[in-house]
N, C-alpha and C positions, 0 to 999 in steps of 0.2 A: 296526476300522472307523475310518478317516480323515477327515474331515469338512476340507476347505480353508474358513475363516470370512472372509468379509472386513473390507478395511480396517477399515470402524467399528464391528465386533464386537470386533477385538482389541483396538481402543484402549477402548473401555467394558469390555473384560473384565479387561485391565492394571487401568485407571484404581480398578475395584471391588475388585480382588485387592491391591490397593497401599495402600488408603483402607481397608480393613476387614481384613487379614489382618497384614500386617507391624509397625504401629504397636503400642503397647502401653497400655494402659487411659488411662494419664496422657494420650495424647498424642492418643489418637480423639476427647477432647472437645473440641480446637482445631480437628480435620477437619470438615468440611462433608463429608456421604455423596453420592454419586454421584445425581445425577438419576433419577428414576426415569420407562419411558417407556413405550412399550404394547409390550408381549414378546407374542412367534409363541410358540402353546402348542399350535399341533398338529403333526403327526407331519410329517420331510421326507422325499419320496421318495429313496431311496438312487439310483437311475438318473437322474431329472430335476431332482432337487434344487428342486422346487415342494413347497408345504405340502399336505399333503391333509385332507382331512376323516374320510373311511374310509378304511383304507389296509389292507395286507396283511403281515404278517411270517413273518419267518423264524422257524421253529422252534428255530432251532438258532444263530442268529448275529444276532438280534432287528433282521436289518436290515426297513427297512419301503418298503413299493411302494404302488404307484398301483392295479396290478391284478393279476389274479391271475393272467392266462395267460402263465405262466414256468413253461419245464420243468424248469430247478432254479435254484435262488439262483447269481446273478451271485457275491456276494462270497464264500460259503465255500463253493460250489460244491454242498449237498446238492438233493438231486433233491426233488421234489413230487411224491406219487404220489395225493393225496385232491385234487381240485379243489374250490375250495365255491363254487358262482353268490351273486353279491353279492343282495343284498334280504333279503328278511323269513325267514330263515334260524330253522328249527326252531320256528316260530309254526303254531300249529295253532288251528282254528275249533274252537269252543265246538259242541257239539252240541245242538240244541234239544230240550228235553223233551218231548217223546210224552206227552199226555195221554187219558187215554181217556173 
């Protein structure tokens, strides 16, 4: 899986990997470490490349989607043969006690 990142991901990505990975003990104490800023921590659709909240993956190629009505994964091409309806999935009601 290919991920195109833009412009100002790669320069914070450079700038992080340059400033913490290359230098050597002596030299990271003269560095000042890269700002830190509010990071995307949920999942991006692979098709629309929007962040999703719930999302859907692949089995097999952990790519992640918006929804689930795909009759097989766009990137490694495996088929979907279980559909699952989003919502309250495998939640079952409590049964009330019959008292006599």
């Amino acid at each position: 899986i290919y991920h195109v990142a833009s412009e100002q991901t790669r320069q914070g990505l450079s700038h992080y990997l340059l400033n913490a990975c290359l230098p050597d003990h002596y030299a990271r104490r003269f560095l000042r470490p890269p700002a830190e800023g509010a990071s995307e921590t949920r999942g991006v659709c692979t098709l629309t490349s929007q962040p999703v909240d719930i999302g859907f993956a692949c089995s097999v190629c952990l790519a992640v989607f918006s929804h689930a009505r795909l009759p097989s994964c766009p990137v490694c091409g495996t088929r979907f043969t279980v559909h699952v309806a989003a919502g309250r999935m495998g939640i079952k009601k409590k049964q009330k006690k019959r008292t006599l």
